[in-house]
N, C-alpha and C positions, 0 to 999 in steps of 0.2 A: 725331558728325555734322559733315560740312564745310559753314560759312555758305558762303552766296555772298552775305552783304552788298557792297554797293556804296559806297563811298567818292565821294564827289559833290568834282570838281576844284573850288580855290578861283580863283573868278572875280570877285569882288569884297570888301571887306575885308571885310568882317561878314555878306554874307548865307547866304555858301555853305560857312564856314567850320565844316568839324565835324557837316555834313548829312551823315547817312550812307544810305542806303537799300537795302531787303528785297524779294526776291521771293516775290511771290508768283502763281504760275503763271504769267504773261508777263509782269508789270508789275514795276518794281522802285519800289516805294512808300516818298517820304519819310518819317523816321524822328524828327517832332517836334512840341512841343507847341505849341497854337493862338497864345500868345502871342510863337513864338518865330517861326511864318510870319508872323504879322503883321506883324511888326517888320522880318522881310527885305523882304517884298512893297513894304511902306511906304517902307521906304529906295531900293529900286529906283524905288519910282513919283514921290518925289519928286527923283531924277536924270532920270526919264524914257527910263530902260534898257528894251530890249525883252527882254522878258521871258516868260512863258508858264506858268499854273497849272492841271492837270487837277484835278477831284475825282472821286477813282476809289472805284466801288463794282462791284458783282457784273455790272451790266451790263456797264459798261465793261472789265471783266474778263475778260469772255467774249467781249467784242468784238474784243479785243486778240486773245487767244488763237486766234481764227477769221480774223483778218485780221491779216495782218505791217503794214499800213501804218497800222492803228492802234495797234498794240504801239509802233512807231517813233517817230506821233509825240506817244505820253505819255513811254517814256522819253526822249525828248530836251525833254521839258519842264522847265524850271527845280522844278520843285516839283509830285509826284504825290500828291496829298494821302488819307487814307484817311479818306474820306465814306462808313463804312459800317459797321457794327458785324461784318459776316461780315468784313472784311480786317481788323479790330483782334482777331475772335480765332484770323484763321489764324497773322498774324503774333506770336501767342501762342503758338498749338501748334508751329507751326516754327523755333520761334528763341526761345522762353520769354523771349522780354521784352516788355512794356507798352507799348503806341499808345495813347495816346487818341484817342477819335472825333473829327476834327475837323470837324464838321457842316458842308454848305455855306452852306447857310442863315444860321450863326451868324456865319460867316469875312466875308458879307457886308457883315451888321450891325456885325460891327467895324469893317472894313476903312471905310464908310459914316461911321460916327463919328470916324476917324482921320483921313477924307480931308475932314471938316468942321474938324477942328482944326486941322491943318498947312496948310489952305489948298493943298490937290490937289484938281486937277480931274477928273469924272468923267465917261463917256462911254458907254452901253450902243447895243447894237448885236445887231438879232435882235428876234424878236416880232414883233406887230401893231401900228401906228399907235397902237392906244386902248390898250392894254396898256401900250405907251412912255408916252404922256400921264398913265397914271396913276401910271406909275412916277416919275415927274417927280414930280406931287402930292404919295407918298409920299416921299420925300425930302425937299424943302423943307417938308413939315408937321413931319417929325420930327427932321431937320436943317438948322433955317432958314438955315447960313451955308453950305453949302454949294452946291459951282461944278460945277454939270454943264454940260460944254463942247458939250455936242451927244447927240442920238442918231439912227440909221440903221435901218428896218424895211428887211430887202434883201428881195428877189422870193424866190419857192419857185421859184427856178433858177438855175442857174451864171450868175454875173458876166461879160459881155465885159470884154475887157481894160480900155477905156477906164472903164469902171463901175468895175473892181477899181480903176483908177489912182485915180480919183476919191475911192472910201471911203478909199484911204491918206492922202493929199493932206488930205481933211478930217479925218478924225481925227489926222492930226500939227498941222497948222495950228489946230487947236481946244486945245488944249497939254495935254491931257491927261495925266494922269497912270497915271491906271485905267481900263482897258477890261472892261467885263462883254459878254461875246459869249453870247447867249443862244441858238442855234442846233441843239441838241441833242447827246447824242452818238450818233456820231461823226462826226458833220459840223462841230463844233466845235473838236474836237480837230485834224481836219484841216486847219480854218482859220487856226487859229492858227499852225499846226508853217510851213506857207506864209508867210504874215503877220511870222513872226520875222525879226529888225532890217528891216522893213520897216515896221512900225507903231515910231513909239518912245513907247511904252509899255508897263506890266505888263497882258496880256491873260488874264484868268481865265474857263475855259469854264464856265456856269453853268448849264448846261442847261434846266430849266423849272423854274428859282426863280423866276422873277419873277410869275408869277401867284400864287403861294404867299406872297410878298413884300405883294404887295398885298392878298392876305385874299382872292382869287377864287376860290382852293383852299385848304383847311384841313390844317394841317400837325398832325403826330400829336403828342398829349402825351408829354412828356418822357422815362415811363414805359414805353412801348412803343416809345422810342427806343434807349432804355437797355438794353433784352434785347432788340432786334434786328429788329422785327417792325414798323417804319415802312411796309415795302414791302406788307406785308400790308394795313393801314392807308389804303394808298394805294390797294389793292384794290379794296376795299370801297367808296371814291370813285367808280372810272373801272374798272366790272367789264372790260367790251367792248374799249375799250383796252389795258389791261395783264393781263388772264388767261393770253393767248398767250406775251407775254413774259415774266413773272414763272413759266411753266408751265414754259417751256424753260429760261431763262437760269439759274433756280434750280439746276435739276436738271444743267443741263452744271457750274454753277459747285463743284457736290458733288462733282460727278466730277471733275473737274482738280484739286480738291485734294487728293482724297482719296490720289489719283493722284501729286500730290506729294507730301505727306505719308509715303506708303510708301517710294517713291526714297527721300527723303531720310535716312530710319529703319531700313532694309534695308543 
């Protein structure tokens, strides 16, 4: 079987060096363990590099795969992370080598802890007004020295120019180092792929951790992380919401692979 692993150009000393990356149906997902993105992110955040982190799961997969313009811009993202137990075992079956899941939820909490230690500032952007205020609370409860430079609820509609100039303006000016864009995807994703060397900053799309973050939605045990079944999980939370999605996106995400899978073993 011929890989089409991806070789990721070295763009800075340590963080891109030796990042290899897998496709898997339109996405080519980085290829490394939780401690060893943290460590790039961190280094970039604390030069203040624009940067760019998707966490790619079956949604975001299918999103890709149905629109070029979000295939575009996860791959040109610094770091496509596999947020998902179905991409840690495609890239299993197509490539028999080992992903570990790198949770987003966990990437945060580190990344959280890191940017209390080194004294980087951080800056969320996206959600509700009260959602941001608590996310603040959580923070300084669980990492009291830590610097949040600011955060931004934007409107549920496109930015005029002068609005987009101003979010950039503040969020460089607030010196940031990490940016958590809470936006959804793919409207996250797009925001970012824009955004780059425009924010200087490392911008990670996190979609709807942060109510999950602060305990207003309850995140599945470990157990039902572990064999895959989070999304199910999530189900059973928010039927009305996500039955639609998880109905569809499941069922195309089988199909594209499957689909790969045979290409590729044929």
């Amino acid at each position: 079987m011929q890989s089409i692993t991806i070789l990721v150009s070295q763009r800075t000393t340590s963080s891109y060096q030796n990042l290899v990356r897998h496709r898997v149906i339109s996405l080519n997902l980085t290829n490394a363990s939780h401690e060893t993105l943290v460590d790039g992110i961190m280094m970039n955040a604390a030069h203040r590099r624009s940067r760019t982190v998707c966490f790619a799961n079956v949604h975001m997969v299918v999103e890709a795969h149905l629109h070029s313009t979000v295939a575009s811009a996860v791959n040109k993202a610094d770091w496509a992370i596999t947020d998902g137990m179905p991409l840690v075992w495609a890239i299993k079956s197509l490539y028999g080598l080992k992903q570990d899941r790198v949770a987003g939820m966990d990437m945060i909490l580190s990344l959280l802890d890191r940017a209390e230690k080194e004294n980087i500032s951080i800056f969320f952007y996206g959600c509700t007004p009260d959602v941001l205020q608590r996310v603040r609370q959580f923070c300084l409860h669980n990492f009291p020295s830590i610097k949040i430079a600011g955060t931004i609820s934007p409107p549920f509609r496109a930015l005029t120019d002068a609005e987009e100039k101003e979010v950039i303006e503040t969020i460089n000016n607030s010196g940031a180092g990490l940016v958590f864009v809470a936006l959804g995807c793919p409207k996250q994703e797009l925001w970012m792929e824009h955004m780059k060397h425009r924010i200087q900053a490392v911008m990670l799309g996190i979609g709807g951790a942060l109510p999950m973050l602060i305990g207003e939605k309850k995140r599945a045990p470990k157990w039902i992380q572990r064999i895959g079944f989070e999304w199910l999980f999530r189900l059973v939370q928010e039927p009305r919401r996500l039955f639609k999605r998880y109905a569809v996106t499941n069922t195309l995400f089988v199909y594209f692979f499957l689909k790969q899978l045979i290409t590729q073993r044929s």
